[in-house]
N, C-alpha and C positions, 0 to 999 in steps of 0.2 A: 504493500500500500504506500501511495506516494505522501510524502512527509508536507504538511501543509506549511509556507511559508512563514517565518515569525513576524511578527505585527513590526515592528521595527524597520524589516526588509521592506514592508509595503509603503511605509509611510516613506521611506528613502523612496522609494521609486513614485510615491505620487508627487515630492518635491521635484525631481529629475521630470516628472509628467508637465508639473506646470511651468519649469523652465520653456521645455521642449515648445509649449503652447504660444508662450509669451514670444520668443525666437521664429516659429514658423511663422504666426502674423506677421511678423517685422518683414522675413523673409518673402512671402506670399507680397503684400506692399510695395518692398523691391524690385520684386519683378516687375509687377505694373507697371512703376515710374520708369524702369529700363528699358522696356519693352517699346516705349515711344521713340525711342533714337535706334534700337539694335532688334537683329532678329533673333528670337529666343532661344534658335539652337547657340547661335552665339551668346547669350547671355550664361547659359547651360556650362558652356566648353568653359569658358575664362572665370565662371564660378570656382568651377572644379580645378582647372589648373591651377588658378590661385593658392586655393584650397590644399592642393598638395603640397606645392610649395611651402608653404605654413608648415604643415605635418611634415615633410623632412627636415626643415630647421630645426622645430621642437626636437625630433628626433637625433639631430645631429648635438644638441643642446643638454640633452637628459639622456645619463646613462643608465639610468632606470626604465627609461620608455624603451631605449634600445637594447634592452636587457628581455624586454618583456614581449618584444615585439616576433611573432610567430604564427606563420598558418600550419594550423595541422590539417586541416582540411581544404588544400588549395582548390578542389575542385567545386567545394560550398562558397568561399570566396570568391570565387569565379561566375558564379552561376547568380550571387545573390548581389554582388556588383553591378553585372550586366541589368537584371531587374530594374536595381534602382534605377539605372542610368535611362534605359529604355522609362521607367515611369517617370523619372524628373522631365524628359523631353516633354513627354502629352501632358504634364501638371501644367509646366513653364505656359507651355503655349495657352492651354486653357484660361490661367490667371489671367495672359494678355488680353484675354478677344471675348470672355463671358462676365457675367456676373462677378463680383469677385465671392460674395455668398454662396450663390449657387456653385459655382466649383469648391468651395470649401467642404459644403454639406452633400457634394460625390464623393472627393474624394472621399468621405467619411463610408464610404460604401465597400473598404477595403475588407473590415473581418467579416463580413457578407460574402464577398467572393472568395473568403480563404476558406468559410465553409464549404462552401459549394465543390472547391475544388476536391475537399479534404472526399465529399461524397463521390466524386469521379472516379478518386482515386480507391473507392470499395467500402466507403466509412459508412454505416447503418446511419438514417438520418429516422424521424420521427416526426407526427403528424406536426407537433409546436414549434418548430424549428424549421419544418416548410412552411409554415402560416407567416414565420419572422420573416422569413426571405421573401415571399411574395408580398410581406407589408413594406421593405425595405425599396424592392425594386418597383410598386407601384406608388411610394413616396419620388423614389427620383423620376419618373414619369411624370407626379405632375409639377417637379423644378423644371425638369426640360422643354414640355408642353409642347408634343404634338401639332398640335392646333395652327405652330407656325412654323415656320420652316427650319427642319433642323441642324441645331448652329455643327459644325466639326470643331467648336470650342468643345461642347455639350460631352461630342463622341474621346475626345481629346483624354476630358476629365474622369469620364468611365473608365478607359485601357488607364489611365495612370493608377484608379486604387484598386484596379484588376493586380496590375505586376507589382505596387506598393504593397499589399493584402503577401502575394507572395512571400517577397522578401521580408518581410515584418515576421512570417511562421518562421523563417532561419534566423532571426536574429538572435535570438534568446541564447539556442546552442550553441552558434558562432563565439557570441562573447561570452559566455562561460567557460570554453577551451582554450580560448586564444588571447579575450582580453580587448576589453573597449575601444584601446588605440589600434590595435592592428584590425578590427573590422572594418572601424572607420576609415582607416586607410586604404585598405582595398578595395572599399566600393568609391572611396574618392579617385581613385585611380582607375578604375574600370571605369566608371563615368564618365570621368576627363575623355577617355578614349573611346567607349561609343558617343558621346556627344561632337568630340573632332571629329569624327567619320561624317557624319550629319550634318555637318557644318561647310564643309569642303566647299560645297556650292554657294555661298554668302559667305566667306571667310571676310573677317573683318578687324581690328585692333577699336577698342574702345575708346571714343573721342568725346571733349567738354568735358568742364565741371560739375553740369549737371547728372551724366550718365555716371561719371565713374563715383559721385556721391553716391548715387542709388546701388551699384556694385558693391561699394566699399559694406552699406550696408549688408547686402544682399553675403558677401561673402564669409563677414564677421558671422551672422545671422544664422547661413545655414550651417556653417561646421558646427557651430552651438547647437545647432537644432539637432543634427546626425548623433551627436557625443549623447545628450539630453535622451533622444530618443532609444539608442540603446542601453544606457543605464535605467533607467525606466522598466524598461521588458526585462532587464538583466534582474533587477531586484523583485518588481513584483507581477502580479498575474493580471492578465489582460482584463478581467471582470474589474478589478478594483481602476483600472488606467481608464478606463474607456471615457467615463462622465467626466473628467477633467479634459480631456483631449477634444471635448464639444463645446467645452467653452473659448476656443478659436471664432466660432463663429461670432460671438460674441464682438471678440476685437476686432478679427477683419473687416463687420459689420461697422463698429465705426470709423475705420481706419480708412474703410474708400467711400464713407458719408465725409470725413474729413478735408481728405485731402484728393479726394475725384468727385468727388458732389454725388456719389452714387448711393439710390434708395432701392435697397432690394424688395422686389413684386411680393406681391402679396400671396402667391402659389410658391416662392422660393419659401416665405414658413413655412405655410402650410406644408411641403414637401420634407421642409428639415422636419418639421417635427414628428412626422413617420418614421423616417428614415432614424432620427434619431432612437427611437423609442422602440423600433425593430433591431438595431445594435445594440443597444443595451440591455436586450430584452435574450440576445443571441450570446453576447458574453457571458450573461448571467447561467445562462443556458448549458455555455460549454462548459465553466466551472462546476457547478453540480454535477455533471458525465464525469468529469476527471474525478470531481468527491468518491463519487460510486467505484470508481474504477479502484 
């Protein structure tokens, strides 16, 4: 029987949760403002390279990090790299071109498709746990809204917490073998490089003071947010994470009232609040199957 986490470990990881929160709005904002001067596979590439660069310094810097620093599973590093990398491309562009709400409360659509997969792949699923998933995906049905033409921001924000949901189920493992800096860093470096693949045809160097503000952000922000997001899963259980990670919607909601003058529709609630209440309703879900187990 599996050993139930100490209350200590969870409250560490709901800290690390609301960092992660606080960090991706910034970052999610970022983009936006970037996304006017650059094209997001570029915003994506010069993230990430940045990004590495940082992570070999520190690493050149502390011989503790580089003491610590190990894949024992280069092929799970590999695989959960490319993930992100492939979901950072459809988030990025999504932030640019929809709502910036409504792609918050999809992407939220990630531990819904890690169910799903988890069922493809032979897992018994149950009458309450299809009813969650068909309440999740008929919440983002009505953010997306049929009715008018639909946007490939929409489809964009779907595939990103399709392959995010992914790599989110290997995170947990990852950094418990290996160790927070060294996940982080191989999916910063896998990203960097499917995102330059992407890129090739709009290659560009970042130009004004206004772009490389929104970078500078955008780059501080997300390594925060990567680190944040795996110590999180690392300490506690996705039941206790979930409710803190929905209060994103919250800041990004006023973060592009603020500074893009944007009012999110009145079907982008209505849709979060399914959707929300369908993930919460599925972690709580998974948890009690793992109790039993």
């Amino acid at each position: 029987m599996r050993k139930e986490p100490q209350v200590f470990e969870n409250w560490r990881g709901m800290v690390w949760a609301f960092i992660a929160v606080l960090t991706a709005s910034a970052m999610s904002i970022a983009v936006r403002g970037a996304s006017f001067d650059l094209d997001t596979r570029l915003i994506v590439f010069h993230r990430f390279a940045a990004g590495v660069v940082i992570l070999i310094i520190m690493a050149a810097l502390s011989p503790k990090i580089r003491s610590e620093l190990r894949f024992s599973d280069p092929k799970g590093h590999i695989i959960r790299g490319v993930l992100i990398g492939v979901s950072t491309l459809g988030g990025f562009y999504a932030l640019a071109n929809i709502e910036l709400a409504a792609a918050t409360v999809l992407f939220g659509l990630a531990p819904i498709f890690a169910v799903l997969i988890s069922v493809v792949m032979g897992q018994p699923i149950g009458i309450r746990r299809i009813m969650a998933i068909a309440a999740g995906f008929i919440g983002a049905i009505i953010i997306i809204d049929p009715r008018i033409e639909l946007e490939l921001g929409m489809l964009s924000a779907l595939g990103s917490a399709f392959f995010f949901g992914m790599a989110l189920a290997m995170s947990r493992g990852l950094a418990q073998r290996d160790g927070t800096f060294s996940t982080l860093f191989s999916s910063a470096v896998l990203t960097m490089i499917v995102a330059g693949i992407a890129s090739i045809p709009v290659f560009a160097w970042p130009t004004g003071a206004s772009l490389w503000f929104w970078m500078w952000i955008l780059i501080i922000a997300g390594l925060a947010r990567q680190f944040a997001d795996i110590e999180a899963y690392k300490y506690a259980e996705a039941a206790v994470l979930a409710p803190i990670f929905y209060l994103r919607l919250i800041f990004i909601s006023i973060g592009g009232y603020l500074l893009f003058d944007e009012i999110p529709r009145l079907n982008t609630w209505i849709g979060a609040g399914i959707v929300i209440g369908a993930t919460l309703y599925m972690t709580y879900r998974e948890r009690q199957l793992e109790k039993a187990k």
